[in-house]
LUMBAVO-450626 format. One record per residue (C-alpha): residue number from 1; residue in three letters; x, y, z. Coordinates in steps of 0.2 Angstrom, whole numbers, plus 5000, padded with zeros to 4 digits. Layout:
N
+-----+-----+------+------+------+
!   k !   r !   px !   py !   pz !
+-----+-----+------+------+------+
! NUM ! ALA !    X !    Y !    Z !
...
+-----+-----+------+------+------+
This chain:
315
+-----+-----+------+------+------+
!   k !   r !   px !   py !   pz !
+-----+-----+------+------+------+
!   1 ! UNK ! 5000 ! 5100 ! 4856 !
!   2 ! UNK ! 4985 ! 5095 ! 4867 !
!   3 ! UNK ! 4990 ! 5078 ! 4869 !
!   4 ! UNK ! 4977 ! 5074 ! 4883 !
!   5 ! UNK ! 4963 ! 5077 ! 4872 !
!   6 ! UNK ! 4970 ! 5064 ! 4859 !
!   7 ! UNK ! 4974 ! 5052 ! 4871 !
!   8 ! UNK ! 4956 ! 5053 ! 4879 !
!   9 ! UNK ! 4948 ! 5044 ! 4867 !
!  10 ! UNK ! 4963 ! 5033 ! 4863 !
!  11 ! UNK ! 4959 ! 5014 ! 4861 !
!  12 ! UNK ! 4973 ! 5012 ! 4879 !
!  13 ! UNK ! 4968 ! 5031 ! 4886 !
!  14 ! UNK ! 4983 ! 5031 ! 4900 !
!  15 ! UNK ! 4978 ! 5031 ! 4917 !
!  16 ! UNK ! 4976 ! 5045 ! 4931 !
!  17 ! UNK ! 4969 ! 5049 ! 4947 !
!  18 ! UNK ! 4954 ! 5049 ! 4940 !
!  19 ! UNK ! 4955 ! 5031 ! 4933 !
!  20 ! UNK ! 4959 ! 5027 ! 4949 !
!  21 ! UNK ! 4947 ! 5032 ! 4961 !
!  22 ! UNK ! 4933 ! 5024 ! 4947 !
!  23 ! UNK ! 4941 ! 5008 ! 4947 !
!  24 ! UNK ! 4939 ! 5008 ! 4966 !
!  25 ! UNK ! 4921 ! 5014 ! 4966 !
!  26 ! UNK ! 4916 ! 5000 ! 4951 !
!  27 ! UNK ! 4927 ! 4987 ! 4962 !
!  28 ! UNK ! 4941 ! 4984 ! 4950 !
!  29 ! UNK ! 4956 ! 4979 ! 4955 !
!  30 ! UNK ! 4972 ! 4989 ! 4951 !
!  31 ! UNK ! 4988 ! 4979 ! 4947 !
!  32 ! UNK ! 5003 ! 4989 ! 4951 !
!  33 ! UNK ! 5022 ! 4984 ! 4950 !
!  34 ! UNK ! 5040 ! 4991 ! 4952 !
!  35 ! UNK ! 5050 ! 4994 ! 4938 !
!  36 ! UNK ! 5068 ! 5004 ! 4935 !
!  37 ! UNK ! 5071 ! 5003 ! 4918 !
!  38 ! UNK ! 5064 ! 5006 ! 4900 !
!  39 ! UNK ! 5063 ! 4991 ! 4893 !
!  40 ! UNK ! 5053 ! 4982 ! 4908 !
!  41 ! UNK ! 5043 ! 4997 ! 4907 !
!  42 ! UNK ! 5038 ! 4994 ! 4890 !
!  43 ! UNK ! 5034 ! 4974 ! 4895 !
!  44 ! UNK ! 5022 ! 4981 ! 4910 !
!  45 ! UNK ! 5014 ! 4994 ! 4899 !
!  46 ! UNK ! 5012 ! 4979 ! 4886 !
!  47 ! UNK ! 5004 ! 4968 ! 4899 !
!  48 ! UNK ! 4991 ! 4982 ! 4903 !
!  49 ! UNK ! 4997 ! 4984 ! 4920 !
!  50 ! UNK ! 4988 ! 5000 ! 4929 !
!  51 ! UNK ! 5002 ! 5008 ! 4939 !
!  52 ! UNK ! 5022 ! 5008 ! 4940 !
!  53 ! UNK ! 5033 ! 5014 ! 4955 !
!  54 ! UNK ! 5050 ! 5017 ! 4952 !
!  55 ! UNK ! 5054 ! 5012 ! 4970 !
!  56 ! UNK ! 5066 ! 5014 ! 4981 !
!  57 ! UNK ! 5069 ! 4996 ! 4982 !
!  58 ! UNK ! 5080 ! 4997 ! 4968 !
!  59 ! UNK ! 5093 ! 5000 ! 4982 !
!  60 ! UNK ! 5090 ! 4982 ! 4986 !
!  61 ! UNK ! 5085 ! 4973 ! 4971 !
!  62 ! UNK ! 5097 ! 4983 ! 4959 !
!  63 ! UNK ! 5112 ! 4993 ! 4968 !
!  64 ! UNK ! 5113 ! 4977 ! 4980 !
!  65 ! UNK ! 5110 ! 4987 ! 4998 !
!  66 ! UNK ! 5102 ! 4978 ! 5013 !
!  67 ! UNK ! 5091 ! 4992 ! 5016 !
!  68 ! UNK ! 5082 ! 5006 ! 5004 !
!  69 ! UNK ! 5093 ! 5019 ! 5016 !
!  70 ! UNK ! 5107 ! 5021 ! 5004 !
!  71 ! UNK ! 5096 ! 5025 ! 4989 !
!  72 ! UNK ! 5097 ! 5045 ! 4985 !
!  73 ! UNK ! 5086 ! 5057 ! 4975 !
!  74 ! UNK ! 5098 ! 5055 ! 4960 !
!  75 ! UNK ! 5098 ! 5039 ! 4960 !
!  76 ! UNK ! 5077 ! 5037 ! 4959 !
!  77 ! UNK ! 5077 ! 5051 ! 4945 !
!  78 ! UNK ! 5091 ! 5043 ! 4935 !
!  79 ! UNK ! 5079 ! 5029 ! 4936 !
!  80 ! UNK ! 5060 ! 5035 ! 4934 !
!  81 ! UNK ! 5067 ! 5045 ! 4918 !
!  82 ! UNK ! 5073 ! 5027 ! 4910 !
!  83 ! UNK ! 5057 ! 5018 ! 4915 !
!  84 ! UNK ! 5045 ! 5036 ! 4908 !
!  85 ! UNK ! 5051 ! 5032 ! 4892 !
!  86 ! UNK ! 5044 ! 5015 ! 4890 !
!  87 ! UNK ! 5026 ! 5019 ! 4899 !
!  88 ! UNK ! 5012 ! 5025 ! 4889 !
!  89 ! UNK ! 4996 ! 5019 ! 4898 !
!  90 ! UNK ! 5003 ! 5015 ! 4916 !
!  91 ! UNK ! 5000 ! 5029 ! 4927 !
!  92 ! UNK ! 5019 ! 5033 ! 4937 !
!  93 ! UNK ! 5025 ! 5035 ! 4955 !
!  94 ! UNK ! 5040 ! 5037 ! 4962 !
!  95 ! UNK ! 5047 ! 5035 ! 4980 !
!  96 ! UNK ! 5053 ! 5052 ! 4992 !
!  97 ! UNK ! 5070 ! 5040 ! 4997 !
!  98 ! UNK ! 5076 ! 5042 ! 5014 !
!  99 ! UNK ! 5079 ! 5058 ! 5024 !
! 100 ! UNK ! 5072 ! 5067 ! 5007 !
! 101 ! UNK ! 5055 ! 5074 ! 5015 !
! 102 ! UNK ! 5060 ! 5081 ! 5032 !
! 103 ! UNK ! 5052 ! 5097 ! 5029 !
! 104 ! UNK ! 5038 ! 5102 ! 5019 !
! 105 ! UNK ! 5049 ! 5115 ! 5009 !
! 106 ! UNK ! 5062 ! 5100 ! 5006 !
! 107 ! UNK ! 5048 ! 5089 ! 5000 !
! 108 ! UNK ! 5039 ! 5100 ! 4989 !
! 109 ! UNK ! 5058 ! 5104 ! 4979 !
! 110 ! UNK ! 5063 ! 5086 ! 4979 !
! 111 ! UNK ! 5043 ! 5083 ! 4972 !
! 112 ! UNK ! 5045 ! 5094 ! 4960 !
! 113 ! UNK ! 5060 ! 5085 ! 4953 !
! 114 ! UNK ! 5054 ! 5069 ! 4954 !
! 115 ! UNK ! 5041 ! 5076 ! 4940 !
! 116 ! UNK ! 5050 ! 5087 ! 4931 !
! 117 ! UNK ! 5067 ! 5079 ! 4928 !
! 118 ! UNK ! 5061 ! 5060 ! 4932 !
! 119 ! UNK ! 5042 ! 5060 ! 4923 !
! 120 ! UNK ! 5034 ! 5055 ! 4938 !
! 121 ! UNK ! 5016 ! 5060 ! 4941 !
! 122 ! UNK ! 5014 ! 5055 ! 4960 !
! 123 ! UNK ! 5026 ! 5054 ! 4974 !
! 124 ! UNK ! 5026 ! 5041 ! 4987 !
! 125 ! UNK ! 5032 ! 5046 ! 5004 !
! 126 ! UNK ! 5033 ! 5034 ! 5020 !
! 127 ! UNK ! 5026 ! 5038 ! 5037 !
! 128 ! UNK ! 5009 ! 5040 ! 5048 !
! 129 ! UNK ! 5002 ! 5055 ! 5058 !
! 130 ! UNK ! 5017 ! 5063 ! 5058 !
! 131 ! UNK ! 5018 ! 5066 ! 5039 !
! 132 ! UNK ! 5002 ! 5074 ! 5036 !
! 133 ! UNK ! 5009 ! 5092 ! 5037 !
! 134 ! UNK ! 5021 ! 5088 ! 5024 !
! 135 ! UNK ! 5006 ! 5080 ! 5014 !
! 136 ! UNK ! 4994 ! 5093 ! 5015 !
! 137 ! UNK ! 5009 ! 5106 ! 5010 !
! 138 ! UNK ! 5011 ! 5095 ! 4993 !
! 139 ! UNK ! 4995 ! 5092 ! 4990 !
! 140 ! UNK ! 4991 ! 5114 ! 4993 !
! 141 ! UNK ! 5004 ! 5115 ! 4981 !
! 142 ! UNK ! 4992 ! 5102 ! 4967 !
! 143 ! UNK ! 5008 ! 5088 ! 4969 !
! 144 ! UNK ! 4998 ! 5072 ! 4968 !
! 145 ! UNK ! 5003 ! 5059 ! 4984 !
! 146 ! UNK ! 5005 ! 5043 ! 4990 !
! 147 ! UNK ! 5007 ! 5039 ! 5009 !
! 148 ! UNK ! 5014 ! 5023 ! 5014 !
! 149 ! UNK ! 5010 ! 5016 ! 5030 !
! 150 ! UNK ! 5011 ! 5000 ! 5040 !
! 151 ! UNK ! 5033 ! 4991 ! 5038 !
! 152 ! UNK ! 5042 ! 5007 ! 5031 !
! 153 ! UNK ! 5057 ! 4999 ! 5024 !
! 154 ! UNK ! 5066 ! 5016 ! 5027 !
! 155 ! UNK ! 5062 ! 5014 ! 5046 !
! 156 ! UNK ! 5070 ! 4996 ! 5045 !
! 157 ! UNK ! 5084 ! 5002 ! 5059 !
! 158 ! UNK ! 5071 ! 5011 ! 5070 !
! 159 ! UNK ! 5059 ! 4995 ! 5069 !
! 160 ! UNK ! 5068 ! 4983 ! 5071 !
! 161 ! UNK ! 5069 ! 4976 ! 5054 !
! 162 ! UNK ! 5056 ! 4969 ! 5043 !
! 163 ! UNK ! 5042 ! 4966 ! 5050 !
! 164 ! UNK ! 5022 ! 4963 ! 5052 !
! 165 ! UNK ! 5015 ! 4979 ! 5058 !
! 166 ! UNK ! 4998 ! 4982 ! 5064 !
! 167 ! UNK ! 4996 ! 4965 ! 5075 !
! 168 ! UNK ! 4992 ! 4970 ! 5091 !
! 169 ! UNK ! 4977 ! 4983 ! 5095 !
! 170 ! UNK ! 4984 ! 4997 ! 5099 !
! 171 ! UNK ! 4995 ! 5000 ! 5083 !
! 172 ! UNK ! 4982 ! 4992 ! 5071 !
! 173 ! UNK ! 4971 ! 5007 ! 5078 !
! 174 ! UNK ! 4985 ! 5021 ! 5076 !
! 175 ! UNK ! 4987 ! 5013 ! 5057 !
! 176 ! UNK ! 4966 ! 5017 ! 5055 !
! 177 ! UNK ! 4968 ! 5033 ! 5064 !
! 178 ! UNK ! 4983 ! 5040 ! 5054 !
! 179 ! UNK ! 4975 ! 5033 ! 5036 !
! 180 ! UNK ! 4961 ! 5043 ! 5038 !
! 181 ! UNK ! 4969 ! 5057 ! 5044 !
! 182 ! UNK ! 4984 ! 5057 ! 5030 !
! 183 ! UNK ! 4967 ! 5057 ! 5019 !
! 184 ! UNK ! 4960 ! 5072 ! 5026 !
! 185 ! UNK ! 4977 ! 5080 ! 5022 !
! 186 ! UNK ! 4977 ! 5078 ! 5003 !
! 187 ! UNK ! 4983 ! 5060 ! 5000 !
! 188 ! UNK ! 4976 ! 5054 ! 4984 !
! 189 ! UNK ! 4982 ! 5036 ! 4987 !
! 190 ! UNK ! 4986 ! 5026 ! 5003 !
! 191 ! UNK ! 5000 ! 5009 ! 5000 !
! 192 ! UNK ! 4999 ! 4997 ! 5015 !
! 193 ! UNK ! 5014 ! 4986 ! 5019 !
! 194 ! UNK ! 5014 ! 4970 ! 5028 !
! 195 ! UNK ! 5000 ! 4972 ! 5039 !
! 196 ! UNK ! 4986 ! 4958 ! 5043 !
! 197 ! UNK ! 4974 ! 4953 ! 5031 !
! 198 ! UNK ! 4958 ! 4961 ! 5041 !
! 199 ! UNK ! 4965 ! 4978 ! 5045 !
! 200 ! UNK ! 4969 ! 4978 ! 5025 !
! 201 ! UNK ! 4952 ! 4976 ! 5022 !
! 202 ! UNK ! 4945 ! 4988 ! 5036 !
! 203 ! UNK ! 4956 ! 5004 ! 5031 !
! 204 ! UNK ! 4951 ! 5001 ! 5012 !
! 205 ! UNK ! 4933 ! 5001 ! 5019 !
! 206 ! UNK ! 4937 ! 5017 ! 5028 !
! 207 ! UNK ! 4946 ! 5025 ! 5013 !
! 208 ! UNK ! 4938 ! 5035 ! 5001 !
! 209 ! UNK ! 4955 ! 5034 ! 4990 !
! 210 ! UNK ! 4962 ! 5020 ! 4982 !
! 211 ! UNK ! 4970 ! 5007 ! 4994 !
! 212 ! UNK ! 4984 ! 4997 ! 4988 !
! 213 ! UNK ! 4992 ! 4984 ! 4996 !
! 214 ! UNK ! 5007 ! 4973 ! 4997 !
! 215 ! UNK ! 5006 ! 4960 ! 5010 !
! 216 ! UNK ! 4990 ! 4965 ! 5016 !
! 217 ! UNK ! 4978 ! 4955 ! 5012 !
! 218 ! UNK ! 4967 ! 4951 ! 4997 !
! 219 ! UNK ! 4955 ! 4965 ! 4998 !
! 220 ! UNK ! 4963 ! 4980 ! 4997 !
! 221 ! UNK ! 4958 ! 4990 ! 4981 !
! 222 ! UNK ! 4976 ! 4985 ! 4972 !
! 223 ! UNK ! 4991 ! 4975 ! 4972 !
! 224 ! UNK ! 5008 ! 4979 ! 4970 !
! 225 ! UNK ! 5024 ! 4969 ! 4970 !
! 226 ! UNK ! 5043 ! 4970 ! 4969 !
! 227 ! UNK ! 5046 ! 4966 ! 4949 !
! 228 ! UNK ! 5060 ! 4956 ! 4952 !
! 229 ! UNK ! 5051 ! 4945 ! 4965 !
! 230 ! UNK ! 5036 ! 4944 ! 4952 !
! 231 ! UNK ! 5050 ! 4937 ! 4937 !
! 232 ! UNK ! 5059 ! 4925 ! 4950 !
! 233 ! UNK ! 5076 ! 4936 ! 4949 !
! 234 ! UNK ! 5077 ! 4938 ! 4967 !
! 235 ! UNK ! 5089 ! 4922 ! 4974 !
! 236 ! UNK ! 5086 ! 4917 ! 4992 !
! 237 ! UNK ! 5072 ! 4918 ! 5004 !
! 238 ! UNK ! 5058 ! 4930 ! 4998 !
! 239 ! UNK ! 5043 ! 4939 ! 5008 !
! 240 ! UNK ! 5028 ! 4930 ! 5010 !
! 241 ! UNK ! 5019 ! 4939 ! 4998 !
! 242 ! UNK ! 5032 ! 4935 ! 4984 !
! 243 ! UNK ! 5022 ! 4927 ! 4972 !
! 244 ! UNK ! 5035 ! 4918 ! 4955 !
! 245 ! UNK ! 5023 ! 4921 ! 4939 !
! 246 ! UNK ! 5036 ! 4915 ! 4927 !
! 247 ! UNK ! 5031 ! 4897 ! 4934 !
! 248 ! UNK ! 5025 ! 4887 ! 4919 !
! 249 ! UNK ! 5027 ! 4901 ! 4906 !
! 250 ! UNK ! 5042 ! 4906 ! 4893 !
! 251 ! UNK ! 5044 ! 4926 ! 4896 !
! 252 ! UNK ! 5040 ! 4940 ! 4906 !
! 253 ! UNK ! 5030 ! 4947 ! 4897 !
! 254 ! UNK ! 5016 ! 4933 ! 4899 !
! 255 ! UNK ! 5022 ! 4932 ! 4917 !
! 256 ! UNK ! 5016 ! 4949 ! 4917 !
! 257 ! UNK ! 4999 ! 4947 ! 4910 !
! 258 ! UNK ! 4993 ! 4934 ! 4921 !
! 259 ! UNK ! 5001 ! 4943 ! 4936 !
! 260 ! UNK ! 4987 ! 4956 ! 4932 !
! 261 ! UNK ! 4977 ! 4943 ! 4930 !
! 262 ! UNK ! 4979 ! 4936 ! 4944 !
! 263 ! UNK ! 4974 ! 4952 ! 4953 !
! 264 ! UNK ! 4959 ! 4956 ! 4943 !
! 265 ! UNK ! 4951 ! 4941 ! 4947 !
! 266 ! UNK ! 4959 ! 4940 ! 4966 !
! 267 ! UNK ! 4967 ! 4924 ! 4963 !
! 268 ! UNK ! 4983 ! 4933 ! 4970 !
! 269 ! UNK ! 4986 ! 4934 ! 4984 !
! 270 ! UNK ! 4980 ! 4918 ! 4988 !
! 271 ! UNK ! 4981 ! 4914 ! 5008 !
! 272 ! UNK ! 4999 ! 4911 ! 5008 !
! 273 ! UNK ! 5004 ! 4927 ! 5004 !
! 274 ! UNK ! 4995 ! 4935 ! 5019 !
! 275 ! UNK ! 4997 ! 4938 ! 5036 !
! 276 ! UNK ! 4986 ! 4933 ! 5050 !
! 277 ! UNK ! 4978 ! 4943 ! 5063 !
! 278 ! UNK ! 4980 ! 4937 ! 5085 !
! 279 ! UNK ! 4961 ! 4933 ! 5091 !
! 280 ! UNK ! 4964 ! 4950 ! 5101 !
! 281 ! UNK ! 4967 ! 4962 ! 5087 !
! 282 ! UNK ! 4954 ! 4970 ! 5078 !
! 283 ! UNK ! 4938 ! 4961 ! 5087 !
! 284 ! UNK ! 4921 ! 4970 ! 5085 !
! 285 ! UNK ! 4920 ! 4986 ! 5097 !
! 286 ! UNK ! 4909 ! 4982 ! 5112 !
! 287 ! UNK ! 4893 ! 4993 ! 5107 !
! 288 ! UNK ! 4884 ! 5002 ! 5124 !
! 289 ! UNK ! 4869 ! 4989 ! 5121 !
! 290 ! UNK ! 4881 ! 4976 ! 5123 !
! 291 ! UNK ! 4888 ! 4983 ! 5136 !
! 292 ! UNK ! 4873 ! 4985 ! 5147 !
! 293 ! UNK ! 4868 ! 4968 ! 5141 !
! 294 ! UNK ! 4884 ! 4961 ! 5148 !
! 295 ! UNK ! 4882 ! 4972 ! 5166 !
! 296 ! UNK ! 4862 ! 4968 ! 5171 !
! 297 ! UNK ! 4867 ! 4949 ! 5165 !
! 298 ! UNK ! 4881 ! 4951 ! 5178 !
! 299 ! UNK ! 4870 ! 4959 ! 5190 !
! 300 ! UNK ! 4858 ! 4946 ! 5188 !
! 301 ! UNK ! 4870 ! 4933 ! 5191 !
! 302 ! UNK ! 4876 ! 4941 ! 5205 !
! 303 ! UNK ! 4861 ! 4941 ! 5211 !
! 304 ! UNK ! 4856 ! 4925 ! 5209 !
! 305 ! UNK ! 4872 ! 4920 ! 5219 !
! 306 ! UNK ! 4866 ! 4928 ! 5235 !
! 307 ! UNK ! 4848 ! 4922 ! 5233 !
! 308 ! UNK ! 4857 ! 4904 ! 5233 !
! 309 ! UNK ! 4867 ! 4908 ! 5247 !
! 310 ! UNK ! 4855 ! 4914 ! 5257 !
! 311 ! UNK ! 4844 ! 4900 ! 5254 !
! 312 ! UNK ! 4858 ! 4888 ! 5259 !
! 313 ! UNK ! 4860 ! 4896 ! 5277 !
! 314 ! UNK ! 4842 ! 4898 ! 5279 !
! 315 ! UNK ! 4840 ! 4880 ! 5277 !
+-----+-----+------+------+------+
């Protein structure tokens, strides 16, 4: 059956690429969430969300692991498969887990499962410059991706732990650098993470794909969060950008309405869920006018000095 052409001119037509990149051009925001299992799949396609990832956070919020290392292909296929079959609309993703992309020829296999045994429709994979080889082999071989930059939770033990990325100059230029350049290589959608608010804003500016953001600020082209965070299952300390939607209302499934609400009409994320920027990151590039301004005002002064000087000896 040509299903697509049925579901084109459906009353809920589901989402795609396509859908996306329009949404950025007219300026409408895309609400994005997590989800693992059927039936919160079927409360988030209710809700009229825009786009589900079947993350690799499950290893935290659901297996009960510190990190996203532990979390294996299986496991994200045994997963996107349970949430496919409650999505209609939403348009799914799925993370590449840890150590499941080092080579193009390993990442376009494990791709292709992710879409043929788990149902997903784009891959999201972490990392900056270094990935765009692997990119550009998917994308050749028509595999739709994501690329994840800024705090790559699967770096967590090379980092540091987690982390703001992006704060001081030089790495909020490698983040602009890398962006574009994972674009060039075929990535259809970029997700930052954890990264001040303005460079947020300046790499969706630079973009010509869609932008979605988590922790970074309230101008990227989409928000996306952790469903459990969003449904105020997760006990103790949260991120920053954790925002609890079931305040004040009796089920998820309004919790997730006005979540996409909320980022439709930019309510979230409100200031408290950013990050700030130091005074030094990210200023205005000094522009060669500038600059010659700035040396024949030092000259001047400079000379102004002398002339003073010299006036003082004289006399």
């Amino acid at each position: 059956m040509y299903t697509h052409l049925q579901e084109r001119f459906a009353p809920r037509p589901p989402v795609n690429i396509g859908t996306l990149n329009k949404m950025k051009a007219d300026g409408q925001k895309i609400a994005c969430v997590t989800a693992y299992d059927a039936s919160y799949a079927a409360l988030v396609d209710e809700a009229g969300l825009d786009v589900v990832l079947v993350g690799d956070s499950l290893g935290m919020v659901i297996q009960g692991h510190d990190t996203t290392v532990p979390v294996t292909l299986e496991d994200v296929i045994y997963h996107c498969k349970a949430v496919s079959r409650g999505l209609y609309r939403p348009f799914l993703m799925a993370d590449m887990p840890f150590m499941t992309y080092a080579s193009p020829e390993q990442a376009l296999n494990n791709a292709v499962r992710l879409m043929q045994e788990g149902g997903a429709k784009m891959v999201k994979l972490e990392g900056g410059a270094s990935q765009a080889a692997i990119v550009e082999f998917l994308a050749n071989h028509d595999i739709a991706v994501c690329a994840h930059l800024g705090l790559k939770p699967q770096s967590v033990h090379k980092v540091g732990g987690f982390r703001v990325q992006g704060r001081e100059e030089r790495d909020a230029e490698q983040m602009r650098r890398d962006a574009k350049l994972l674009e060039s290589a075929g990535a259809d959608v970029v997700l930052l993470e954890c990264i001040p608010s303005t460079l947020g804003a300046q790499i969706t500016s630079e973009l010509h794909v869609p932008v979605i953001g988590i922790g970074a600020g309230p101008d990227t082209d989409g928000q996306i969060m952790v469903l459990y965070d969003l449904l105020d299952v997760t006990l103790g300390r949260k991120p920053r950008f954790a925002k609890n939607f079931m305040a004040g209302v009796d089920s998820p499934l309004q919790a997730l309405k006005n979540y996409g609400e909320a980022v439709r009409d930019q309510s979230y994320p409100a200031p408290e869920h950013c990050f700030g920027t130091p005074n030094a990151v990210l200023e205005a590039p000094k522009t060669k006018s500038n600059t010659s301004v700035k040396t024949s005002s030092n000259i001047s002064k400079s000379a102004a000095t002398k002339q003073a000087s010299s006036a003082r000896k004289k006399s």
